[in-house]
TINU-306158 format. One record per residue (C-alpha): residue in one letter; residue number from 1; x negated, y, z. Coordinates in Angstrom, 2 decimals. Layout:
BEGIN
pt residu = A, num = NUM, x = X, y = Y, z = Z
...
This chain:
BEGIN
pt residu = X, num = 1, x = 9.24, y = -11.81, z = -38.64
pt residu = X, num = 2, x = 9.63, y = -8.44, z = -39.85
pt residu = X, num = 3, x = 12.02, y = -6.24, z = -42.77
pt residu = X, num = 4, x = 11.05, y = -3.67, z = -43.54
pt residu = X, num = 5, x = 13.20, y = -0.50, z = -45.07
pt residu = X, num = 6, x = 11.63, y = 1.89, z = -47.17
pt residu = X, num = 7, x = 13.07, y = 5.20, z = -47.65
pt residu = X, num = 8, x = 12.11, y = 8.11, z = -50.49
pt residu = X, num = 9, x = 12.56, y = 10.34, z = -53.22
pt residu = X, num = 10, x = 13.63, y = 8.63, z = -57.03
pt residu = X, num = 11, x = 11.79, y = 10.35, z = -58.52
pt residu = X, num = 12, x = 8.54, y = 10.18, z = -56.98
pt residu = X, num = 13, x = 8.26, y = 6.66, z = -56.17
pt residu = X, num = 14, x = 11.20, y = 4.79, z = -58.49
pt residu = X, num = 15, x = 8.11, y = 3.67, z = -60.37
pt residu = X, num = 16, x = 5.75, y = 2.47, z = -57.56
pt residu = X, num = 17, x = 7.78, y = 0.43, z = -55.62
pt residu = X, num = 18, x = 5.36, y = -2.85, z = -55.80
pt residu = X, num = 19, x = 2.41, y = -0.78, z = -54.76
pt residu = X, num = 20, x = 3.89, y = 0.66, z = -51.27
pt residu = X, num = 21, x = 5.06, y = -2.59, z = -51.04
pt residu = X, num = 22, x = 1.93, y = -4.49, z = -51.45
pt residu = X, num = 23, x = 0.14, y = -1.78, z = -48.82
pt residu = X, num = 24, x = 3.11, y = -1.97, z = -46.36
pt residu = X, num = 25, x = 2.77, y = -5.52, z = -46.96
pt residu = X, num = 26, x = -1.02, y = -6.33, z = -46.62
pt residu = X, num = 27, x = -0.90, y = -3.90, z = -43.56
pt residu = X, num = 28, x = 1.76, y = -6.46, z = -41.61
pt residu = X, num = 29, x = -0.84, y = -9.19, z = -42.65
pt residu = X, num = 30, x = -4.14, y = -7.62, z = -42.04
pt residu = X, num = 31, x = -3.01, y = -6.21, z = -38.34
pt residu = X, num = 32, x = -0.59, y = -8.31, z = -37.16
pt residu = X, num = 33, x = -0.97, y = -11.29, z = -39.04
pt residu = X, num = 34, x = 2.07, y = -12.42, z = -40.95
pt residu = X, num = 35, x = 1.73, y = -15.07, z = -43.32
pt residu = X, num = 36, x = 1.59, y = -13.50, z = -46.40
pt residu = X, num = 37, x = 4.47, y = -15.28, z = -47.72
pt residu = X, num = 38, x = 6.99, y = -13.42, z = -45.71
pt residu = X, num = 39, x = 8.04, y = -10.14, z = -47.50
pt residu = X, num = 40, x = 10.95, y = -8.92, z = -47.11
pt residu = X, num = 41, x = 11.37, y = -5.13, z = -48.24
pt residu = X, num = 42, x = 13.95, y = -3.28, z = -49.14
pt residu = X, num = 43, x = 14.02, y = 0.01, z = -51.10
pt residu = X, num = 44, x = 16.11, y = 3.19, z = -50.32
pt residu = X, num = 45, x = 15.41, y = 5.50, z = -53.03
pt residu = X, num = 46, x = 17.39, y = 9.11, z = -53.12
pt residu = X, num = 47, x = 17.41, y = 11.88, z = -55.19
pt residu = X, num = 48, x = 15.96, y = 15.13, z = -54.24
pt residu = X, num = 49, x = 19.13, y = 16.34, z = -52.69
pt residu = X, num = 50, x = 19.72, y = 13.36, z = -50.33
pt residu = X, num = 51, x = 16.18, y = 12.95, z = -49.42
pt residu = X, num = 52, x = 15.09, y = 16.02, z = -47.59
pt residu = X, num = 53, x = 11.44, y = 15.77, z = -46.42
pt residu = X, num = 54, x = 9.38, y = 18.33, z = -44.27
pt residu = X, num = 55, x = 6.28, y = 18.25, z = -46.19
pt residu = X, num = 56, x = 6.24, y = 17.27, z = -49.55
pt residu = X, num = 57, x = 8.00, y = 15.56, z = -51.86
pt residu = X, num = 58, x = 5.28, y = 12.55, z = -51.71
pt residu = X, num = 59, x = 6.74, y = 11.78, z = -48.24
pt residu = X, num = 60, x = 7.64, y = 8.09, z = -47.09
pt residu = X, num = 61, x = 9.79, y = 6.97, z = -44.34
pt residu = X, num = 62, x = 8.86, y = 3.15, z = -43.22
pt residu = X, num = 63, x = 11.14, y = 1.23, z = -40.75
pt residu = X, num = 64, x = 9.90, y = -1.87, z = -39.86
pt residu = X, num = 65, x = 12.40, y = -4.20, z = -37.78
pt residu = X, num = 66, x = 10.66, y = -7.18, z = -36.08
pt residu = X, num = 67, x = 10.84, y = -9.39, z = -33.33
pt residu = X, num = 68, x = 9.69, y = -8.39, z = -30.03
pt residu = X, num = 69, x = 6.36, y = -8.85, z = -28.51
pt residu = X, num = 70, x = 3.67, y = -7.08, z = -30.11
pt residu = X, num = 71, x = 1.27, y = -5.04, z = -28.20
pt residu = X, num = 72, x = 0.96, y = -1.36, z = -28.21
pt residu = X, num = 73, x = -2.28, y = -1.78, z = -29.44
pt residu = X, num = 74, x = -0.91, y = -4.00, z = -32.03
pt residu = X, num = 75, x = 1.62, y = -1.51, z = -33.17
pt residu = X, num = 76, x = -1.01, y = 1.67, z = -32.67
pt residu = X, num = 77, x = -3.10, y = -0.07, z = -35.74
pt residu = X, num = 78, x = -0.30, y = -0.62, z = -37.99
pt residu = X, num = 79, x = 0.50, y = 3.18, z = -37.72
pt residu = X, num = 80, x = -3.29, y = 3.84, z = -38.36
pt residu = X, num = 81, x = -3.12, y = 1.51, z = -41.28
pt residu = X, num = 82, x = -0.55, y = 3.04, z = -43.09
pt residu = X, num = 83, x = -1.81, y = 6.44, z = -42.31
pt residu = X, num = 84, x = -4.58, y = 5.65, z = -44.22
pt residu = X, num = 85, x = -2.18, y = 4.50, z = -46.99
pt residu = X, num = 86, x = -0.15, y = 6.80, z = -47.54
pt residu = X, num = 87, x = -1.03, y = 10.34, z = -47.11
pt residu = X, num = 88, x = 2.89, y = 11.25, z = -46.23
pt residu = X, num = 89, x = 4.05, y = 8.38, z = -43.92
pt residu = X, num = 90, x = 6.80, y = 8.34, z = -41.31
pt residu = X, num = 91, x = 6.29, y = 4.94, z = -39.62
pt residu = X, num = 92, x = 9.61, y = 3.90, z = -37.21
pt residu = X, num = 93, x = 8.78, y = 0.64, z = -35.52
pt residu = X, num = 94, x = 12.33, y = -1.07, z = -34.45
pt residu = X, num = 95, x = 11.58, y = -4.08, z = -32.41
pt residu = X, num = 96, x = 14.45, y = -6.83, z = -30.70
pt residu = X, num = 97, x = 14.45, y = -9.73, z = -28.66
pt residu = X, num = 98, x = 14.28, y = -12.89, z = -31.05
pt residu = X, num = 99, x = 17.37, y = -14.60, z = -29.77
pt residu = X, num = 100, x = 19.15, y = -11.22, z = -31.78
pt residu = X, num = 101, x = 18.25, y = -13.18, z = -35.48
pt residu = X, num = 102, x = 19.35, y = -15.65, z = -36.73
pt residu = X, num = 103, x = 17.58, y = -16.91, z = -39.48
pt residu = X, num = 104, x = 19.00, y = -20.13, z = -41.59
pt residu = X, num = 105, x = 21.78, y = -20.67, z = -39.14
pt residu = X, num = 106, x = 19.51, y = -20.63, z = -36.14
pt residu = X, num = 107, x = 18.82, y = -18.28, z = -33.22
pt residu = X, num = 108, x = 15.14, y = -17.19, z = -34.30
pt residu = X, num = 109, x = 14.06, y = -17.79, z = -30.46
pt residu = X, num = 110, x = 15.08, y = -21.90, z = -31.63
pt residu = X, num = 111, x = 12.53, y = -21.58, z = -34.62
pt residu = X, num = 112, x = 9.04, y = -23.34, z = -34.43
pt residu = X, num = 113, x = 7.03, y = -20.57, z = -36.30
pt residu = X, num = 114, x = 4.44, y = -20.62, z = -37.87
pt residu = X, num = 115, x = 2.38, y = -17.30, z = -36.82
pt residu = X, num = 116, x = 2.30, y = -15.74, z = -33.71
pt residu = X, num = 117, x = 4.21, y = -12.56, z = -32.73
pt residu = X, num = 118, x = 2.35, y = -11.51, z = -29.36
pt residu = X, num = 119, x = -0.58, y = -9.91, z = -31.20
């Protein structure tokens, strides 16, 4: 399981949501294997004034919360992947024990899933 929050500037990427979140997307899949059914992104977009970047105004901020469990390796190629991306990236990777969600009125650490999260 994983949500991810994306974060940047209206007027840079109010038009391209689908395509950061098809790369955020087939990056989860590709290198750390969620079914590909399981998107769940949500979109914080700012004007210039609230969204103060250090480089440029291209810049993304990507917060992915997620159960617990995946290797440092794991999460090492996910930050390489969207590196490669997204020239501007901030990747924050915000991990907690599964028995924290609950997901259709059940402790996710209950659920039978259907991928694996130690990757």
């Amino acid at each position: 399981m994983a949500q991810v929050k994306i974060y940047a500037r209206k007027d840079v990427w109010s038009g391209r949501r689908q395509e950061i979140s098809d790369k955020v997307h087939g990056a989860l899949v590709s290198e750390w294997g969620l079914p590909d059914d399981k998107r769940f992104h949500r979109f914080f977009l700012m004007d210039a004034d609230d969204f103060v970047a250090p480089r440029s105004p291209e810049y993304l901020i990507v917060e992915i919360l997620c159960f617990e469990g995946r290797s440092d390796d794991a999460k090492r190629a996910l930050h390489r992947r969207l590196s490669a991306e997204f020239a501007e990236v901030e990747i924050t990777i915000v991990e907690t024990p599964k028995v924290n969600w609950g997901i259709r009125g059940v402790p996710a650490d209950e659920l039978a899933l259907t991928y694996k999260v130690e990757v």
